[in-house]
C-alpha positions in Angstrom: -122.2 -123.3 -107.6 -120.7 -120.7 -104.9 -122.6 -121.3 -101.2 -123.3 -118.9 -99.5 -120.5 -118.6 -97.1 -117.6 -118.8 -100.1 -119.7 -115.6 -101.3 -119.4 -114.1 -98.1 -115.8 -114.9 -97.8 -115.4 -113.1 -101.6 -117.6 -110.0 -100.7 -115.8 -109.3 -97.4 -112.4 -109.0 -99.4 -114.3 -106.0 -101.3 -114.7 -104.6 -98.2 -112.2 -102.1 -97.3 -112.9 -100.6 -101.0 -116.6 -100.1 -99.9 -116.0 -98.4 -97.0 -113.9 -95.7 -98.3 -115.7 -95.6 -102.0 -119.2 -96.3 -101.3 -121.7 -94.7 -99.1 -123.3 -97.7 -99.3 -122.6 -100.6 -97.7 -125.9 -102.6 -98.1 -125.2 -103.4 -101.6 -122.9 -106.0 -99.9 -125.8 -107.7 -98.4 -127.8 -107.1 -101.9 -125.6 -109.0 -103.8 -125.2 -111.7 -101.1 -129.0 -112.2 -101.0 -129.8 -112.5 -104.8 -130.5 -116.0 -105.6 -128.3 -117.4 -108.4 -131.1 -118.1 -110.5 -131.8 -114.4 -111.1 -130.1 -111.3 -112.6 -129.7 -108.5 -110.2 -130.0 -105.3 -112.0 -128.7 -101.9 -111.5 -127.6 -99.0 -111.8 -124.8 -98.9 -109.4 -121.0 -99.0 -110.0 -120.8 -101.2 -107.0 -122.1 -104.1 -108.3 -120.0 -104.0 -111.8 -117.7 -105.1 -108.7 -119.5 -107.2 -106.7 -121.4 -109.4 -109.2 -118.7 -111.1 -111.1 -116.1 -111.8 -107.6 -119.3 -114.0 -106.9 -121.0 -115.6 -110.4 -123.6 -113.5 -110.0 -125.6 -112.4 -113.4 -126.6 -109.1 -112.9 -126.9 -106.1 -115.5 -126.3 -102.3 -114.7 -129.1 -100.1 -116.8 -127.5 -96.5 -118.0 -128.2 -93.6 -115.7 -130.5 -91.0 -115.9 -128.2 -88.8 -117.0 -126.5 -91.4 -120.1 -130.1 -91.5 -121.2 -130.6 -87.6 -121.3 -127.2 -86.8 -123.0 -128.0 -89.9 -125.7 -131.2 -87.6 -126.6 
């Protein structure tokens, strides 16, 4: 089981790629706040990212735009 401060320590390496990728920032501070126990879904790149550097489950739903082109 990862504590909280080992995930911080793995987030903040992920860091510099946030800031010049992302516009968002807080999906640092999502992922560090989801308990273990639950699956943190998206539909954010980000997390494809973020979610396995820290064992978290999580599962990215298909975008809008995936669902209207699969019509």
């Amino acid at each position: 089981m990862i504590n909280r401060r080992n995930k911080t320590e793995k987030v903040l390496g992920f860091l510099p790629l946030f800031l010049q990728n992302w516009d968002a920032p807080d999906d640092v501070v999502i992922a560090l706040n989801a308990p273990q126990n639950m699956q943190l879904e998206h539909t954010d790149n980000s997390f494809d990212y973020l979610c396995p550097s820290i064992n978290q489950p999580h599962y990215k739903h298909p975008s809008e735009n995936q669902i209207v082109t699969n019509i």
